[in-house]
N, C-alpha and C positions, 0 to 999 in steps of 0.2 A: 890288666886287672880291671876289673866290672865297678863300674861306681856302685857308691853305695846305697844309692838308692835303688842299684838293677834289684841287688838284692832282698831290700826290704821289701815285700808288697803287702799292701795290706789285705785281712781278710776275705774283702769283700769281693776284689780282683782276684782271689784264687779260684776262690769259687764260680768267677765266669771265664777261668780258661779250663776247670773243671769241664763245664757244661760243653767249652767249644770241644775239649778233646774226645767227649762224647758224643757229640752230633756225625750224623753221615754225611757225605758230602754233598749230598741236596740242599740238609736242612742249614748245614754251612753257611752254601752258597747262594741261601735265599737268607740268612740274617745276617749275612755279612753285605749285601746289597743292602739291605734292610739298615744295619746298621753305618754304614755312610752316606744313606736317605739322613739319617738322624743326626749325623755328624754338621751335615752341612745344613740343616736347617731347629737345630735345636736350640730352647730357650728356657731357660732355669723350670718359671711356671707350667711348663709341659707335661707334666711327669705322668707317668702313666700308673694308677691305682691297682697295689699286687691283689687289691679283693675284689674286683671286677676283672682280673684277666684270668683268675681260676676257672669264673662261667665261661669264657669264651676260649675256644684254641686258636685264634687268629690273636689275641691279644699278651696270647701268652708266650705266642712267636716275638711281635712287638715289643714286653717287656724285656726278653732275652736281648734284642736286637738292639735295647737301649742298655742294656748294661754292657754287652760287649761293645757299643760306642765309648758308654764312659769307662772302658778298659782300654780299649786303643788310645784314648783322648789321656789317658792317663800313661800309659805305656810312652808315648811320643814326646810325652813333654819331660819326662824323668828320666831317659834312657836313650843315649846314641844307637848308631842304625847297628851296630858290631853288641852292645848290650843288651838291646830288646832281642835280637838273633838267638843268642846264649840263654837270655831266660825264658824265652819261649819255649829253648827247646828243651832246657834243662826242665821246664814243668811238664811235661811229657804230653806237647804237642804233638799232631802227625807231621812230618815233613811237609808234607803239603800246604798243611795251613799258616806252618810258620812260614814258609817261600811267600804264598800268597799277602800273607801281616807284612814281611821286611820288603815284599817289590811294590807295597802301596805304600811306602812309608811318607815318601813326597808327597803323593796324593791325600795322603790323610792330612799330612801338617798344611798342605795349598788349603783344605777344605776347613778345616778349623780355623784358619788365622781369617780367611773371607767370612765365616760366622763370626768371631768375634769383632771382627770392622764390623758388620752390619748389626750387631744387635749394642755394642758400647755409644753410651750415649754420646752425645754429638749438640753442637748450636742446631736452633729452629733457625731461617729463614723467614723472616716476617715482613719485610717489606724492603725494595728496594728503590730508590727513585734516583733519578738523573737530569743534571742538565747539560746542555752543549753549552760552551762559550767559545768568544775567538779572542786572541791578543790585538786592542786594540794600536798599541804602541808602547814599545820597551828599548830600553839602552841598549841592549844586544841587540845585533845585526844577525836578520833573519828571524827572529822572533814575530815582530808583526805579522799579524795574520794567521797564525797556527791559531789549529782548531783543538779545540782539548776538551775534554768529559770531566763532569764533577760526580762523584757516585758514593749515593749515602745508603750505606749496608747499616739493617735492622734487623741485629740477631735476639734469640734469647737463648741463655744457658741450660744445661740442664738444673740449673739451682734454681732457675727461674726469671734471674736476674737480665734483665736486657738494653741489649750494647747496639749502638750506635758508631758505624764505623767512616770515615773520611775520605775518601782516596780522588784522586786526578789522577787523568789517562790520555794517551791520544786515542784516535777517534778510531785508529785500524785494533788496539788493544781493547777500546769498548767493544770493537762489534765481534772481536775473536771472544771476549769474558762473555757475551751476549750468547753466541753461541753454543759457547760450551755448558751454559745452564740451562738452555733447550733442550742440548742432549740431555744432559742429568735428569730433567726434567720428566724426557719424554723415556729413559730408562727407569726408573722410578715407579712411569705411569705404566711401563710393560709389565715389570714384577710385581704391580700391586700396591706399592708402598705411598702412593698417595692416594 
């Protein structure tokens, strides 16, 4: 039996499987690209103006492209891969596009949950500093002489608020932590985001 939420959809999602069940399979297959461009890089502020895409037929492809994002984005998260199948087709999709909806189904959830990691807020990074020490002499045998890392992380929240954090390391953990924020660093600087 179909949850209940396969059932319910609201208005607004009929109306863009309305639209899909009318389109050829060009115009499809170019806003169904179009719309997991959008899936994977969309952000609330984005929104595309329905009175500026009347003028244009490039943007009117766009808005379509954006509402059938937020129909699949809405379709996935309300509806198993056996539920979205049934009401797809029960709203009288072509087979085709339903095959095409339910064999992207992973692909759509991989691409939304990576937009939502990238656009939910997160700590800033604001300063981090370190120092080396060694153990001069300790009651445990074998301790003298180990070399260890002191590392003081300077985040700020997204409230604003900002943390100061503590830690000790050995010296092969510094320079793996060392590394791995190069990479982050220098992935970052590939996509842009810094």
């Amino acid at each position: 039996m179909p949850s209940p939420s396969a059932v319910m959809l609201p208005e607004e999602y009929k109306r863009s499987l309305t639209e899909l069940s009318e389109m050829d399979n060009d115009a499809f297959l170019t806003s169904w690209e179009m719309a997991l461009e959008h899936l994977r890089t969309y952000k609330e502020q984005e929104e595309i103006l329905p009175y500026y895409s009347v003028q244009h037929q490039k943007d009117t492809l766009e808005l379509k492209s954006a509402r059938i994002a937020k129909l699949l984005e809405h379709l996935h998260e309300t509806n198993s891969d056996q539920d979205l199948a049934k009401l797809l087709t029960s709203s009288g999709l072509r087979k085709e596009i339903v095959n095409i909806i339910t064999s992207q189904s992973e692909h759509i959830r991989k691409l939304m949950s990576s937009r939502i990691l990238l656009n939910s807020p997160r700590e800033q990074l604001i300063d981090l500093q370190w120092k080396f020490g060694v153990v001069a002499g300790s009651s445990s045998e074998g301790e003298a002489g180990r070399t260890f890392v002191q590392v003081k992380i300077v985040s700020k929240s997204p409230s604003g608020a900002v943390k100061a954090r503590h830690v000790e390391m050995s010296l092969k953990k510094f320079y793996d932590f060392l590394h791995q924020l190069e990479k982050a660093k220098a992935t970052l600087e590939y996509m842009n985001y810094l």
